[in-house]
C-alpha positions as CSV (number, residue, x, y, z in Angstrom):
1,X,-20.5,41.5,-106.5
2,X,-20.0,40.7,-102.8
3,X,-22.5,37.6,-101.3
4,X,-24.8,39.2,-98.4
5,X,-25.2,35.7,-96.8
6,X,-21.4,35.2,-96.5
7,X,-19.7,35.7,-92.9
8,X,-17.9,38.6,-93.0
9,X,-14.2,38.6,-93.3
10,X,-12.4,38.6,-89.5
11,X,-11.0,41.7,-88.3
12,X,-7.4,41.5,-88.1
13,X,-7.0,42.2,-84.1
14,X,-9.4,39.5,-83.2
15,X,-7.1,37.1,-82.2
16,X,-5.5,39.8,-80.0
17,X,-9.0,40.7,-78.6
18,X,-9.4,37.2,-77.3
19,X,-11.4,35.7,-80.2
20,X,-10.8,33.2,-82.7
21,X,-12.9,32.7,-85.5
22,X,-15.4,34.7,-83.9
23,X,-16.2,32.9,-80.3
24,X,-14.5,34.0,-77.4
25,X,-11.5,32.0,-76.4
26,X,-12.0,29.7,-72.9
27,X,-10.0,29.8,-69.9
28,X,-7.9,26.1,-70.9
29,X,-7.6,27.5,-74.5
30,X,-5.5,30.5,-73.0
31,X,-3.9,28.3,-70.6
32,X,-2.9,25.7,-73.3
33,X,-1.4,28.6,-75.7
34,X,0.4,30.1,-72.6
35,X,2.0,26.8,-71.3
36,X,1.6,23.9,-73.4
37,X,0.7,20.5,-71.4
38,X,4.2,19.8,-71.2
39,X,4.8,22.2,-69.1
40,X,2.3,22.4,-67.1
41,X,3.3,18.9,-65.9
42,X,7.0,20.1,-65.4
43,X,5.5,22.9,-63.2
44,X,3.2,21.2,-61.4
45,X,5.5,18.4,-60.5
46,X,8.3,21.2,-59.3
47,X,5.5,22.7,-57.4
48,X,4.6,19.4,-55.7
49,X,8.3,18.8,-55.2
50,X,9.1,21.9,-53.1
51,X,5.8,21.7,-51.0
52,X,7.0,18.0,-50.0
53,X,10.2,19.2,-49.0
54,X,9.0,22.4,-47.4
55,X,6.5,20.0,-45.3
56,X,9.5,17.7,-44.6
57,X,11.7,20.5,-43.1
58,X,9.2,22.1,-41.0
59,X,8.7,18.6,-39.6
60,X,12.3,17.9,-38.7
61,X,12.4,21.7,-37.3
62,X,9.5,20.7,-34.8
63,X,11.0,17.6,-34.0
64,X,13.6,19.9,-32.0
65,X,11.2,21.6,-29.7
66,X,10.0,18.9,-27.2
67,X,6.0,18.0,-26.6
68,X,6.0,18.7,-23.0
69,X,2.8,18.4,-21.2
70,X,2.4,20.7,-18.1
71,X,0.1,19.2,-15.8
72,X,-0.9,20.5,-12.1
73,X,1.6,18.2,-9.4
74,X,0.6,15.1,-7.9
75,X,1.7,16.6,-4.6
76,X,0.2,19.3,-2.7
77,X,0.3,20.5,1.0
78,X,-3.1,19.4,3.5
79,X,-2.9,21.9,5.8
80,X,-1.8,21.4,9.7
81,X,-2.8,18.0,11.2
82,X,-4.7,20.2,14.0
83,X,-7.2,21.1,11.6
84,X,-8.8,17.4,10.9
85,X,-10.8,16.0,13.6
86,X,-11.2,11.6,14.3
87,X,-12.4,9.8,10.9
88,X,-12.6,10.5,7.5
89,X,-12.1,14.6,5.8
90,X,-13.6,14.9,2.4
91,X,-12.3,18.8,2.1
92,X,-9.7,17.8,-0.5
93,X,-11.6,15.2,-2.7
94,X,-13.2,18.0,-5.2
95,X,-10.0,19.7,-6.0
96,X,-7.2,17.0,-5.3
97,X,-9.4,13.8,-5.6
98,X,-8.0,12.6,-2.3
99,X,-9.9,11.5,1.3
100,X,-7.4,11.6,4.4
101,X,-8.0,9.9,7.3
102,X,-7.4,10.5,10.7
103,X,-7.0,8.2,13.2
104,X,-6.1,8.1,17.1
105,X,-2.7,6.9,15.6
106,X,-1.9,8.8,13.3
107,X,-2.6,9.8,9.1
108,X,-3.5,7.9,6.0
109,X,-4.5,9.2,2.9
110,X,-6.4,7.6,0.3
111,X,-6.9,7.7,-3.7
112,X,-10.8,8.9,-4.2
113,X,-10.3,6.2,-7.5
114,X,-12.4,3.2,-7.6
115,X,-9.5,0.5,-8.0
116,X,-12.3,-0.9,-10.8
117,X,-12.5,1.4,-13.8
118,X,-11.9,4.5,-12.0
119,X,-14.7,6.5,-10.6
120,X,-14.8,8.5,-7.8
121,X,-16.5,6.8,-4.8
122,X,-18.2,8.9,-2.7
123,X,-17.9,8.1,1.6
124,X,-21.0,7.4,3.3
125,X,-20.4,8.3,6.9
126,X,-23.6,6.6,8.6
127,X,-23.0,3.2,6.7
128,X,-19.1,3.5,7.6
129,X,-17.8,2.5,4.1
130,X,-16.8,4.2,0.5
131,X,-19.1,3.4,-2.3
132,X,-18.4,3.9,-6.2
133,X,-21.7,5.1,-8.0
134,X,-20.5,3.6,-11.4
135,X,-20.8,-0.4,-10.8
136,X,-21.1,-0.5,-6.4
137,X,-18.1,-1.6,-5.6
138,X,-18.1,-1.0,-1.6
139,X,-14.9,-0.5,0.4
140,X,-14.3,0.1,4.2
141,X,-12.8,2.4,6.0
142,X,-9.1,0.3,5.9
143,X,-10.0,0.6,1.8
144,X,-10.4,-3.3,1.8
145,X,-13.4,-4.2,-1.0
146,X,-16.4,-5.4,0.9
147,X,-18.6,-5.7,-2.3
148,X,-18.8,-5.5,-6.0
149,X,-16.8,-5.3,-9.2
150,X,-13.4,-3.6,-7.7
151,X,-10.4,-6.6,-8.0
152,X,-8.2,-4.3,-5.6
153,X,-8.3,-2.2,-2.4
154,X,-8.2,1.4,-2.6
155,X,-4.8,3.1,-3.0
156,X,-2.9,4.6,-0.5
157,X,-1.2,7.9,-0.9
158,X,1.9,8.6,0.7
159,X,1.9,11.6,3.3
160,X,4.8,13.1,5.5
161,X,5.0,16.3,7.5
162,X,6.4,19.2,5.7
163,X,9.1,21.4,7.1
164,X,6.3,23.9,7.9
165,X,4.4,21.7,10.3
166,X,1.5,21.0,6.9
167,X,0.5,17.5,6.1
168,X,1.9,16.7,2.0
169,X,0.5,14.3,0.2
170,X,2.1,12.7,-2.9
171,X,-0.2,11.1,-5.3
172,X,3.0,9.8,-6.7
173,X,3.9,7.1,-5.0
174,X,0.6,4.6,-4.4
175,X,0.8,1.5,-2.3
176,X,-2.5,-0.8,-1.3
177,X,-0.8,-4.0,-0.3
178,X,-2.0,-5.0,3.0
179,X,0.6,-4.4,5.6
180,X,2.9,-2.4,3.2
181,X,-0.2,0.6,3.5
182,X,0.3,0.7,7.2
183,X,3.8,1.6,7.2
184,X,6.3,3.7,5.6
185,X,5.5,6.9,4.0
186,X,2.1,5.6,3.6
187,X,1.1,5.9,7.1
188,X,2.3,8.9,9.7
189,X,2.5,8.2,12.8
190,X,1.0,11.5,15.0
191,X,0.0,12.4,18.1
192,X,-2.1,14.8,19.3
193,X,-0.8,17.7,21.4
C-alpha cells in the first residue's frame, strides 16, 4: 500500500522544465551548468583582453588627427583713421577688447587688460585715466600705473596702415616698455589731411 504523506515521485521532464527536485532552478544555477566557473573566467578575461586593446587602438587612431583649436584672430582691421576724432575711442573694446588712441601725432592702441590679473578697465574721460573695477589699479592716458595693485603699464598693441587705407591692429605682438611703445609698429605716425 502506497504512503499518502510521502512526496510524490518526480516527473521525468522536470529537469528539462527547469526544476530540480521540485524548486525552480536560479539564474547562477543555469549559468553554472551552462559554463562552469572555469570558464566563465577564461571568457571574461578574453572579453577584458579585446576591450583593452580595442580602447588602445582607437587611442593611437586619434592620436593622428591633430587637437587644433580654432580661435577668432588676434588681428582685425579699425576702420579709416578719418573716422576717430583727438583722445581715446572705446568703439572696439566690447568686441575686440582694445581702446585706440588718437593723438595730434599720430595712433596707439592699447590692450583693455588690467596688466594685474586681467580685467577689463573701463576709461573715465572726465578724470583722464583707465581704471580696473576688480582691485583699482589706475593708469593714465600714456598706460603708465598711477595707482593700485597693477606691477606693469598697460600693453601696447601694434597698429599699421593696411593696403586699403584701414587702421590693423595686431594683438599679437604686445610691447609696454617705456620708450619701445612710442616707436616701431607700436606707434603710427599720421597726419591729418
Amino acid at each position: 500500500m502506497a504512503d499518502p504523506v510521502a512526496a510524490p515521485a518526480p516527473m521525468a521532464g522536470a529537469a528539462a522544465s527547469g526544476t530540480a527536485a521540485g524548486r525552480p532552478q536560479g539564474l547562477w544555477e543555469r549559468l553554472e551548468q551552462r559554463f562552469g566557473r572555469r570558464e566563465f573566467l577564461l571568457k571574461s578575461g578574453w572579453g577584458f583582453f579585446w576591450l583593452f586593446l580595442g580602447g588602445w587602438l582607437l587611442s593611437n587612431l586619434r592620436f593622428l588627427f591633430p587637437n587644433v583649436l580654432y580661435e577668432a584672430s588676434l588681428a582685425f582691421k579699425a576702420g579709416k583713421p578719418d573716422e576717430y576724432p583727438l583722445g581715446i575711442s572705446e568703439k572696439w573694446k566690447k568686441l575686440q577688447r582694445v581702446w585706440i588712441v588718437r593723438t595730434p601725432q599720430g595712433f596707439y592702441a592699447y590692450w583693455a587688460r588690467c596688466t594685474h590679473l586681467g580685467c577689463t578697465p573701463n576709461w573715465f574721460d572726465a578724470e583722464g585715466r583707465f581704471k580696473c573695477p576688480c582691485h583699482g589699479s589706475n593708469f593714465n592716458p600714456d598706460g603708465d600705473v598711477i595707482a593700485g595693485p597693477a606691477p606693469k603699464p598697460l600693453w601696447r598693441c601694434a597698429i599699421t596702415l593696411a593696403d586699403d587705407g584701414q587702421l590693423f591692429v595686431d594683438k599679437g605682438r604686445l610691447e609696454n616698455r617705456p620708450g619701445a611703445r612710442e616707436q616701431g609698429e607700436f606707434f603710427l605716425p599720421y597726419a591729418a589731411a
